[in-house]
Short mmCIF file of the C-alpha atoms (twelve columns), coordinates in Angstrom:
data_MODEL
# 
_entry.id   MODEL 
# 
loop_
_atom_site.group_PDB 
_atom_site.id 
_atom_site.type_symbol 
_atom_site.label_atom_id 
_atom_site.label_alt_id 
_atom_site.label_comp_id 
_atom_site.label_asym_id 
_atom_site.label_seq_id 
_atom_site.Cartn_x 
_atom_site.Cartn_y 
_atom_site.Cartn_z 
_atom_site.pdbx_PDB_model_num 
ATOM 1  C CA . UNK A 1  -53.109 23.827 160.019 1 
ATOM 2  C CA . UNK A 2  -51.186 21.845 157.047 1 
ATOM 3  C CA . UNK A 3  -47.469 20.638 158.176 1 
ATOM 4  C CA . UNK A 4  -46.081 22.954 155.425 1 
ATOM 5  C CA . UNK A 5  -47.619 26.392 157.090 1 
ATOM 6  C CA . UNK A 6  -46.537 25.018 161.051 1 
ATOM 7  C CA . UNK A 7  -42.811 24.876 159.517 1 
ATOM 8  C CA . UNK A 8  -42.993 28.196 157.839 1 
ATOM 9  C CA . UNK A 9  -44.826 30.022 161.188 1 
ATOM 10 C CA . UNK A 10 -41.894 28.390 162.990 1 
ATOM 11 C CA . UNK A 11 -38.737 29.339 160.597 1 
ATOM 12 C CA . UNK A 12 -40.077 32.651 160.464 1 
ATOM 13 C CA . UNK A 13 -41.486 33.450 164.011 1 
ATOM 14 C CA . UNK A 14 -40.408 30.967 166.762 1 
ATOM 15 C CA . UNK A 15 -37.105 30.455 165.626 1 
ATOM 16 C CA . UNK A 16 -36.148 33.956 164.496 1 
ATOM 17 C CA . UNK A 17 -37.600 36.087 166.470 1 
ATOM 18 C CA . UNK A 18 -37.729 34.312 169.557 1 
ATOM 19 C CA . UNK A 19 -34.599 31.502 169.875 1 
ATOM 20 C CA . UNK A 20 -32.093 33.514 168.376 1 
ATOM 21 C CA . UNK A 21 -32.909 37.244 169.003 1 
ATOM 22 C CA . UNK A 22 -29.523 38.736 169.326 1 
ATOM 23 C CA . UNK A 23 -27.798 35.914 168.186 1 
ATOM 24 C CA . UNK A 24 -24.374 37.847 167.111 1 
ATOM 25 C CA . UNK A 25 -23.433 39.334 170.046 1 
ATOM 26 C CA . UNK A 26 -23.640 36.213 171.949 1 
ATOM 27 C CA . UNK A 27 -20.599 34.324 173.412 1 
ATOM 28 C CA . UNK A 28 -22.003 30.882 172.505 1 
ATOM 29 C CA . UNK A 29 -20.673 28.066 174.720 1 
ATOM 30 C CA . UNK A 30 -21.295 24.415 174.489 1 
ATOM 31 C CA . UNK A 31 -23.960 24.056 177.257 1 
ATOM 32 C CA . UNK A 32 -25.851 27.513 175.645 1 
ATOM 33 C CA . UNK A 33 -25.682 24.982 171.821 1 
ATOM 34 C CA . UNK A 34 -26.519 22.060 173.543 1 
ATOM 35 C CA . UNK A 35 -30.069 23.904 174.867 1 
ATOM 36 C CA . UNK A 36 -30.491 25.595 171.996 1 
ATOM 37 C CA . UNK A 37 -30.613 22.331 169.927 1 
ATOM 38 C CA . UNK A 38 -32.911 20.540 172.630 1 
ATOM 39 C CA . UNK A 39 -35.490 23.418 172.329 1 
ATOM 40 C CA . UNK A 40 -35.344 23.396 168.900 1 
ATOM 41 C CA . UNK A 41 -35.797 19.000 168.609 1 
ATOM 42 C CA . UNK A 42 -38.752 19.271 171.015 1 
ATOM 43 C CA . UNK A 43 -40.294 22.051 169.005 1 
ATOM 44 C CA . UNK A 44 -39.658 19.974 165.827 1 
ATOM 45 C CA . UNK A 45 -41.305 16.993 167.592 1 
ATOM 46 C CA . UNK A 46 -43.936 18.560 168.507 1 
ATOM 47 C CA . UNK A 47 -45.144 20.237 165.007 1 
ATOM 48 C CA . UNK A 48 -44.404 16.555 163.522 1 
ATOM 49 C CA . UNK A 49 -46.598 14.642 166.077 1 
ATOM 50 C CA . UNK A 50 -44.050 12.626 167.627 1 
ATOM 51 C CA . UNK A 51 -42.560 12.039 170.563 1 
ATOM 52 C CA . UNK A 52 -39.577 10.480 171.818 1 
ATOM 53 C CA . UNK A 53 -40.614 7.067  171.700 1 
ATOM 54 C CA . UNK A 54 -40.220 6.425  167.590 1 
ATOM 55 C CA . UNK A 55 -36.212 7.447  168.222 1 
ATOM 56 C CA . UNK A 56 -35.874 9.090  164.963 1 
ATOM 57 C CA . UNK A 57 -32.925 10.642 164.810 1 
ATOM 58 C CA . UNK A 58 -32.698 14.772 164.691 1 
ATOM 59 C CA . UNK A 59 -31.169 15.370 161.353 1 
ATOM 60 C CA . UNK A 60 -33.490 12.477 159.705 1 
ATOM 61 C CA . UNK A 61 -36.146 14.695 161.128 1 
ATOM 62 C CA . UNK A 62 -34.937 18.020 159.865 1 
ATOM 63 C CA . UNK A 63 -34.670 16.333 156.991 1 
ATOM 64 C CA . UNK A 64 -37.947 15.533 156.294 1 
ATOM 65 C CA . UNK A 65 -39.887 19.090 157.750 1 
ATOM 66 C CA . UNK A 66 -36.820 21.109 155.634 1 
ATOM 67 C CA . UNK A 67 -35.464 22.863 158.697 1 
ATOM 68 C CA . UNK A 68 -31.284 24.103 158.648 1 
ATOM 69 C CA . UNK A 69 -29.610 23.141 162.096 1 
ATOM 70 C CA . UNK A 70 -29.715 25.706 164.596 1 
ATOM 71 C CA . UNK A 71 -26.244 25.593 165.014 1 
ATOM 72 C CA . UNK A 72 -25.841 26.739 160.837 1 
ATOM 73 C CA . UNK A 73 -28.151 29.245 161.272 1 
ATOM 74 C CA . UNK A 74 -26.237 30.841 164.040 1 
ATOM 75 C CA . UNK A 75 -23.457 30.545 161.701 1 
ATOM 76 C CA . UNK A 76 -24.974 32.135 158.532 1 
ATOM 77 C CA . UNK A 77 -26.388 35.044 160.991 1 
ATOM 78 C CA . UNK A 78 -23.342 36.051 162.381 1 
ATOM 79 C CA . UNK A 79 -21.120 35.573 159.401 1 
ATOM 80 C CA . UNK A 80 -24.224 38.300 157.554 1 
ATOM 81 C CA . UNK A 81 -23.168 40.131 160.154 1 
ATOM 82 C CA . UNK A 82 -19.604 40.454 159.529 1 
ATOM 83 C CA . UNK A 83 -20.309 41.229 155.990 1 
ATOM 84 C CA . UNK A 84 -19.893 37.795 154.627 1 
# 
């Protein structure tokens, strides 16, 4: 499956529908972030081929597969949600 279509399955799917299902009513707290942005690294990781041996950093990485911060996301859902 071409890189382009693995990104869009997870945008759409994964990380929608599954990570942040409910998002707005959620009282998020640093640790809840913190394992929301680990998930969301190793799933990058994983759909780029790499592991944690190159040491790329995460934003160089979202960078290059197009992918907004988890943490933004959460931010433009919940601010949708307050009419914004």
């Amino acid at each position: 499956m071409p890189r382009k279509l693995k990104i869009m399955v997870y945008n759409t799917i994964i990380k929608l529908l599954v990570l942040l299902y409910g998002v707005e009513l959620w009282t998020l707290c640093v640790k809840v972030e913190k394992l929301l942005e680990r998930t969301e690294m190793r799933m990058l990781r994983r759909r780029k081929g790499d592991t944690l041996r190159p040491r790329e950093r995460s934003k160089d990485i979202r960078k290059e597969l197009g992918v907004i911060d988890i943490k933004e996301q959460v931010r433009e859902i919940r601010m949708r949600w307050y009419g914004q």
